[in-house]
Structures are given as structure tokens and as C-alpha cells.
N, C-alpha and C positions, 0 to 999 in steps of 0.2 A: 504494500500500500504506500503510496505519494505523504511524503511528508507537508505537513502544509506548515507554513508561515508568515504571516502579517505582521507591515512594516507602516504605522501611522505618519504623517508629515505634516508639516503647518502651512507648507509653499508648495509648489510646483518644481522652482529650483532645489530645493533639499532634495527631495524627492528624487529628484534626478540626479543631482551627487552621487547619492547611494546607490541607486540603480547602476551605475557606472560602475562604481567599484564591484556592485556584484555581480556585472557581467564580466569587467578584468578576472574575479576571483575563480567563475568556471572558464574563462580562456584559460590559468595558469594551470587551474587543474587539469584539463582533458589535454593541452599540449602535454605537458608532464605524463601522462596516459597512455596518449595516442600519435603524440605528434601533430594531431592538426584539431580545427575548431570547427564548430559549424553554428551560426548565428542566423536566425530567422528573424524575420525585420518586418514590423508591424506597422501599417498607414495611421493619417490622422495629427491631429496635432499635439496629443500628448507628451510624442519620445522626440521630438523634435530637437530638444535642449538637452538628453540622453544622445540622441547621437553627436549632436553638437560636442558636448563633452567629449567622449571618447575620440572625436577626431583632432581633436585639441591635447589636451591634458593624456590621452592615452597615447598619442601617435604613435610615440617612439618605445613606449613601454612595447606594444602590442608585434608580433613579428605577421603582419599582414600577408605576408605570404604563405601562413599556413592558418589562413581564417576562409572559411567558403560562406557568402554570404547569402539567405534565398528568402523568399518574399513568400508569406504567410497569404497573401493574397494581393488581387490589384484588378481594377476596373477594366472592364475591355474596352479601351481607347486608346489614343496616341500617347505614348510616352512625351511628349512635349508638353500634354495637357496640364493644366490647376490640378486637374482630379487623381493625378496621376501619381500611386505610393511610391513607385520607382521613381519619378521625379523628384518628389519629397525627400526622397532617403540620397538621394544624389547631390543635393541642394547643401544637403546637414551634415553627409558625414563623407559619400562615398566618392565624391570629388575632394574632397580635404586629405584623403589619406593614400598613402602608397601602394594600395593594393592589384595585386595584376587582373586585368580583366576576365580572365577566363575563370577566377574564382567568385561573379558576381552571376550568380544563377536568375536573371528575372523571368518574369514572364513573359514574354514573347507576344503581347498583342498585336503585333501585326500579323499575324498568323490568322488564317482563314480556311472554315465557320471556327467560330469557338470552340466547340466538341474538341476539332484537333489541337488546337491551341491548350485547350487543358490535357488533351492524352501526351502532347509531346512533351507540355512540361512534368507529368506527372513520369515519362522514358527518362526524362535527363537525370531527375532525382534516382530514379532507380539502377541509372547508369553508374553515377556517380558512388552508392552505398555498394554496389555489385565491388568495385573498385578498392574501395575505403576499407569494409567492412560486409558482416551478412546482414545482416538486418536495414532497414531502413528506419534508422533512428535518430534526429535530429539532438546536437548536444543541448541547446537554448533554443526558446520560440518567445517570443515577446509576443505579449496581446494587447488588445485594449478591449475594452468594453460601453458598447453605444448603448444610448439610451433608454433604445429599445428591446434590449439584452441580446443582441445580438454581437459573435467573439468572430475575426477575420473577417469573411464574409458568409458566416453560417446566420441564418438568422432564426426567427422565432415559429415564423408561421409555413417555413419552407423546407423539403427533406433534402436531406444529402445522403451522397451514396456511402454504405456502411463498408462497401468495397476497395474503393480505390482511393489510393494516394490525396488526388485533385478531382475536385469538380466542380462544376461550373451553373450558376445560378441567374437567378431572374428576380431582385426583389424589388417588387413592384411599390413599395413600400417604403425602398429606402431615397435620402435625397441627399446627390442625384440620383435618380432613376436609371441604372446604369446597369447591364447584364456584369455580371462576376467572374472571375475564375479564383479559386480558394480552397486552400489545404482543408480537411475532412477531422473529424474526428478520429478518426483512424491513424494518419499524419502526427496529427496534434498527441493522443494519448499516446501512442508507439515513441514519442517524443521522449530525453531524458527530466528534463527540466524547461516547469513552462514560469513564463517574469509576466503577471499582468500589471500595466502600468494604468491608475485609474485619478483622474482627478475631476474634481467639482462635486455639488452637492446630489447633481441628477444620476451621476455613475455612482455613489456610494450607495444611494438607495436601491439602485436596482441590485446591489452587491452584496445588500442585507438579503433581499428578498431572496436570493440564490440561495444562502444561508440558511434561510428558512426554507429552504425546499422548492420554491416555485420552478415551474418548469421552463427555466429559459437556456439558451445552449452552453451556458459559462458551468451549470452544472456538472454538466457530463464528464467536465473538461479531468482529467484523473490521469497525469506522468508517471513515470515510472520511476522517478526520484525523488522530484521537488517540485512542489506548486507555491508560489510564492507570490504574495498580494503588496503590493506597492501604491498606497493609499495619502492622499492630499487632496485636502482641502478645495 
């Protein structure tokens, strides 16, 4: 069973400090391990100052060349888009830091229909773990959690496949109103260690309610190490 841990904060920046540090703390352990890291990277504007941080303050600590970085999910649209996680994460951390590109695994939206675009991202990950390792188990997945309790791009009122790696969504619901492609439960649990980053007073509440049992998809969420809450105000 997943160790659970909750970490209170007064700010945003604390918050983020911390998070930093205890994303360094499993890069030292799993290079020490394994030789290399694997870091899933969450949209939105929460980790925005987390990634910030680590391209700063972590640069020179972190040996970027043995970090694989991949995206817990992202919109299907242009990577050049506002709406765009890969752009986001590009913006904050992954142009700030020395890492070689072949270790940045995104999604591929320009790939056409969708279907393929999530099956092929869901071959590279499996490429990559056939390579690595046997299992396909990611070391760290950063989350967040939207209003609606919806974690990546799983939401509340929509099924995902209990099968595969990635899949690919329609939430009519969410805004933007935007089709998805997004790691699965499957992904996410088979995961070692998952970091939700949560702040404001709308995402604490829906964090209780988890707590309490309601059925929203953060419940499900059970690693196979560490589940770890990162909470601010």
C-alpha cells in the first residue's frame, strides 16, 4: 500500500520550494538506483514556479542528461498554443535547462486522428520502459487537481480505458472545450511516486471531499510508493 503524506503551506511560493526539493530528493534517489530519472510534468498554472525553480536553483545540481521528461497529458492543438502544457512546461523550465532533446517525450499533437496520436504516444512510452526496464513504471508524476475533480485529463463524468497506457478524451465540460490525450489510471497507479500540487481554496475543498470518499478520479489515484499532497492556500 502507497504511503500517503500531506504537506500544509501558507503561499504558493513555499509551496513550491518544497516541492523542488522533493522532486531533487527522488532524482538523487533513483539516479543512485538506477542511473536515470523519469519526471512526468503536469499543465496548468500551479507548478509553474516548481518548474521555475528547478531550472534555476536546481540546474547545475541536477545531471539533465539522465532525466526523461513526459507529459501526464496535453490538449490536442498546436504546441504554439496559450493552451498548450508543452508550451507551458517549455516556457518555465524546459528551455532554461540543458537537457538533450531526445529525453523530452511530449505528445505529438500534430499527429492525425487523435486515436493515433495517443496509441503512438502510448508505443514511445513502452519503447522507452522495454529499454530502461520491464515494467512501465514512471519514477515521479506531478498532478494537479481542477475544480471539478478532475486529475490530468481524466475527469468526473467520463470513462477511461482500464487498459492502456494513454487515452484520449472528449470533455465537453471542460474550458477550453478541447478533445485530450492523457495518461490513464493505469499509467498513473503502475507509477512509483505520485506529487499533487494543489492551491486555492476551490482545490482544497474538492481534496476534502476525496477524503471523504466522494467519487471523483483523485481517489483512485493509489502508487506504488508514495502519494504525496502538497497543499497552499
Amino acid at each position: 500500500m502507497e504511503k500517503i503524506m500531506i504537506f500544509e503551506y501558507n503561499n504558493l511560493n513555499d509551496m513550491s520550494f518544497d516541492a523542488a526539493k522533493t522532486v531533487y530528493n527522488f532524482y538523487t534517489y533513483y539516479i543512485k538506483k538506477q542511473n536515470f530519472f523519469t519526471f512526468v510534468l503536469s499543465g496548468g498554472n500551479t507548478p509553474k514556479i516548481l518548474y521555475q525553480i528547478l531550472a534555476s536553483q536546481y540546474s547545475e545540481s541536477i545531471n539533465w542528461n539522465k532525466v526523461y521528461i513526459f507529459f501526464g497529458d496535453e490538449r490536442y492543438i498546436d504546441i504554439d498554443s496559450e493552451y498548450s502544457n508543452y508550451k507551458m512546461a517549455y516556457n518555465n523550465i524546459l528551455s532554461m535547462i540543458n537537457i538533450p532533446a531526445e529525453n523530452i517525450y511530449r505528445i505529438k499533437t500534430e499527429i492525425t486522428p487523435i486515436e493515433r496520436c495517443a496509441d503512438e504516444y502510448e508505443n514511445s512510452i513502452k519503447i522507452f520502459f522495454r529499454d530502461k526496464s520491464k515494467d512501465v513504471s514512471f519514477d515521479l508524476v506531478l498532478l494537479g487537481l481542477g475544480a471539478d475533480g478532475h486529475i490530468a485529463s481524466i475527469f468526473p463524468d467520463i470513462k477511461i480505458s482500464d487498459d492502456k497506457y494513454i487515452d484520449y478524451v472528449f470533455p465537453e465540460k471542460a474550458n477550453p472545450n478541447i478533445p485530450r490525450i492523457t495518461f490513464t489510471y493505469k499509467s498513473i497507479n503502475n507509477s512509483k511516486n505520485v506529487l499533487f500540487l494543489l492551491s486555492g481554496d476551490r482545490k482544497i475543498k474538492v481534496l476534502k471531499e476525496v477524503f471523504k470518499g466522494k467519487e471523483y478520479p483523485a481517489k483512485y489515484i493509489k502508487p506504488k510508493e508514495n502519494l504525496l499532497y502538497f497543499i497552499s492556500k
